[in-house]
C-alpha positions as CSV (number, residue, x, y, z in Angstrom):
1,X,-98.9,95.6,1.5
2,X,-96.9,95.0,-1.4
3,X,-94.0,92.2,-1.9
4,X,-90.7,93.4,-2.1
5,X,-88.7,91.4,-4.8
6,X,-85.4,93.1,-4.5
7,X,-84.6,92.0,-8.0
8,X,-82.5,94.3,-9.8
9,X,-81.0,93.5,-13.5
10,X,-77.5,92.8,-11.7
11,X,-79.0,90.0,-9.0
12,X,-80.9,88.6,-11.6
13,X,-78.0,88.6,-14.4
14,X,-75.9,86.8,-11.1
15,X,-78.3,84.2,-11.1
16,X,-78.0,83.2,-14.6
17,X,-75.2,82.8,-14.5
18,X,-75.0,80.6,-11.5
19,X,-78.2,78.8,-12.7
20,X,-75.7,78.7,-15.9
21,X,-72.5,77.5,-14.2
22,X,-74.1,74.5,-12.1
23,X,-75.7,73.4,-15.4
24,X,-72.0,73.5,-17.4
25,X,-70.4,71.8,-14.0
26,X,-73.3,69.0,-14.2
27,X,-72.2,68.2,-17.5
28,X,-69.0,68.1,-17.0
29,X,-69.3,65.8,-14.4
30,X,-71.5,63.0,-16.2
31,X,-69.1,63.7,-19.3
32,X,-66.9,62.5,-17.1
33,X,-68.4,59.7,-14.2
34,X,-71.4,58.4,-16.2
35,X,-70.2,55.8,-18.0
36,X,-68.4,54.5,-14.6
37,X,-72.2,55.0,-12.7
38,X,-73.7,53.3,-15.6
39,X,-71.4,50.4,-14.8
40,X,-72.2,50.3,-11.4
41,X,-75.8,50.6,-12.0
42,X,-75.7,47.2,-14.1
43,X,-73.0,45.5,-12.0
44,X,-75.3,46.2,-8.6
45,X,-78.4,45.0,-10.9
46,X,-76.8,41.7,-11.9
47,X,-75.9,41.3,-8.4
48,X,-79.8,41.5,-7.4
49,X,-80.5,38.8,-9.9
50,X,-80.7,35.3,-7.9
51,X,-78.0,33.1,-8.3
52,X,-78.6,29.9,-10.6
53,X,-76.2,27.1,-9.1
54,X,-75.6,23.9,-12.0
55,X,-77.4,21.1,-11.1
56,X,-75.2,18.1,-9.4
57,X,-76.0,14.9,-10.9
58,X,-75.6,11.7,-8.8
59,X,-72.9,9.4,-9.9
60,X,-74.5,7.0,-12.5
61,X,-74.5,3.5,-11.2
62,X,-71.9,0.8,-12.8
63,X,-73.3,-0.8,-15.8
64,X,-73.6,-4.6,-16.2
65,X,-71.1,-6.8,-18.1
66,X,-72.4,-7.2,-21.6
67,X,-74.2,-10.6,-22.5
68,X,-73.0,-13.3,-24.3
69,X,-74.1,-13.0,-28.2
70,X,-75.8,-16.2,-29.4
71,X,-78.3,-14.6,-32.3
72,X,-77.8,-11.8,-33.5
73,X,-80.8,-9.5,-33.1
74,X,-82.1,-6.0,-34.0
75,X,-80.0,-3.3,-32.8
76,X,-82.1,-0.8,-30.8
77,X,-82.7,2.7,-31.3
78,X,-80.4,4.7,-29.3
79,X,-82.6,7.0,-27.1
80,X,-81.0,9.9,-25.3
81,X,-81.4,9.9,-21.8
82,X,-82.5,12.4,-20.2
83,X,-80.4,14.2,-17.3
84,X,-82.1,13.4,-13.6
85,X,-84.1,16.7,-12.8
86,X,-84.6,15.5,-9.0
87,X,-82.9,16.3,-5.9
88,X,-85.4,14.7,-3.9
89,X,-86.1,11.2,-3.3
90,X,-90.1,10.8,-4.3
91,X,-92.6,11.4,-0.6
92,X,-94.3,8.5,0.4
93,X,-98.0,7.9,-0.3
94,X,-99.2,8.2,3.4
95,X,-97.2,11.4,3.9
96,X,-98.4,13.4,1.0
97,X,-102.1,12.3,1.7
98,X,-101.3,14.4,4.7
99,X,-101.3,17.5,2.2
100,X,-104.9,17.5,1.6
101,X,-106.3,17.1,5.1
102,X,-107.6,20.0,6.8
103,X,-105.9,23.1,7.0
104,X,-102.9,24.6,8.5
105,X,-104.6,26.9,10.4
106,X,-105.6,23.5,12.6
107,X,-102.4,22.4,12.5
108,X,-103.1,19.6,9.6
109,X,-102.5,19.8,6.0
110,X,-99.4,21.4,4.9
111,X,-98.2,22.4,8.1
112,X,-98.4,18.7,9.5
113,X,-96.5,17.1,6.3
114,X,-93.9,19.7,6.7
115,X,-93.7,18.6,10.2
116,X,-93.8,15.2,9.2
117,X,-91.2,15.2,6.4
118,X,-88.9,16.9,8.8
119,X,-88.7,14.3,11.3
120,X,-87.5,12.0,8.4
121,X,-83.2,12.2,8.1
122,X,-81.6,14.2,5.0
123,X,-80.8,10.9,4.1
124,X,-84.2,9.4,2.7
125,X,-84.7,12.9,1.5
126,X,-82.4,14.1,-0.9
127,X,-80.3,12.1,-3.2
128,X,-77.3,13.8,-2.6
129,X,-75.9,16.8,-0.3
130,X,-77.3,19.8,-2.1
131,X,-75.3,22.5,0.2
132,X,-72.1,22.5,2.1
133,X,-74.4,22.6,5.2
134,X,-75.8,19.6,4.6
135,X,-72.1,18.0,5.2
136,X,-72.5,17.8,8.6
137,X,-75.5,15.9,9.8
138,X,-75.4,14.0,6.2
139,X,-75.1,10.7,7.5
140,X,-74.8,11.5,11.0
141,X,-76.8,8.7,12.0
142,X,-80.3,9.0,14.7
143,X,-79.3,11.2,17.8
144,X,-77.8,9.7,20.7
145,X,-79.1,11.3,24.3
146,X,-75.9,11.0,26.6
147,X,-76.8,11.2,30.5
148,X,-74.4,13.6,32.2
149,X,-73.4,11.5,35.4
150,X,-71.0,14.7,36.7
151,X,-72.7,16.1,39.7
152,X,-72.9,19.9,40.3
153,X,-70.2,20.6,42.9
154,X,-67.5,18.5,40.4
155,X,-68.4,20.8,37.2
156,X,-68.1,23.6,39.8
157,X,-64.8,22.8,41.5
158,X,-63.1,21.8,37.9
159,X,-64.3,25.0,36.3
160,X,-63.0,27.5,38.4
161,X,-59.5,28.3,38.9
162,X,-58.5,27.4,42.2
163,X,-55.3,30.2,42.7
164,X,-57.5,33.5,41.5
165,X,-58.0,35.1,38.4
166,X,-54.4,36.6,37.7
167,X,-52.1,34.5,39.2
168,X,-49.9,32.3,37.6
169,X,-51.4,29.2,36.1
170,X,-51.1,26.0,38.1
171,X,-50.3,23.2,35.7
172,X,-53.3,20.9,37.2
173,X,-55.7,24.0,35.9
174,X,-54.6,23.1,32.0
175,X,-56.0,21.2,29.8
176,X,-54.1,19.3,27.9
């Protein structure tokens, strides 16, 4: 059996000229919009890149009253310094031996000095407060276990309202 194409000269003379129009209108509208989708592409791509924060250097320490001059000497070489690079107080010996023991896969090796370097307080760790978050337990001190010497019925009785749920508030149920 033989295919059909009911293709005429006037159906396909309408499709070229809609094939035609859509191309003209696609032109028109990145005459128009592309530069401002170009833009976005590159804004959206810069915004992928990670972000490179400027280093904080600690505060330098005060420098010592000059000496008393009783010969005069060689003038030294002024040497630049160079800026601190570390944000990280050096690990102990004993804790980065702990590196190269066994595996992690046992629980030793990387995954016990991470464990290990954890327990020790932001303190001895970092020089200074690298994020924001670290503002709040910087200097917070070890933690303190407080024994809760309220029994159950007390935290019971002084939690719930005592004159229901919508009624007017009793001035002994706020807190002031």
């Amino acid at each position: 059996m033989a295919r059909q194409l009911n293709m005429d000269t006037v159906r396909q003379n309408f499709w070229k000229e809609e094939y035609l129009r859509e191309k003209m209108l696609r032109c028109e509208w990145y005459r128009k919009y592309g530069s401002m989708v170009k833009a976005k592409q590159k804004a959206k791509a810069a915004a992928r890149l990670p972000l490179k924060l400027p280093t904080l250097y600690p505060k330098a320490p005060l420098s010592p009253p000059p000496a008393p001059k009783s010969a005069p000497s060689k003038a030294p070489s002024p040497v630049p310094e160079a800026p601190f690079e570390a944000e990280m107080y050096p690990v102990p010996p004993a804790t980065r031996a702990l590196l190269y023991e066994g595996i992690s896969h046992d629980f030793q090796g990387r995954y016990r000095y991470l464990n290990t370097r954890k327990l020790d307080m932001p303190e001895t760790r970092y020089l200074f407060p690298i994020t924001t978050n670290f503002m709040y337990g910087w200097q917070l001190g070890p933690p303190v276990k407080q024994e809760l010497v309220s029994c159950k019925m007390c935290r019971i009785e002084s939690f719930f309202r005592k004159n229901g749920a919508f009624a007017l508030l009793d001035p002994r149920d706020l807190a002031l």
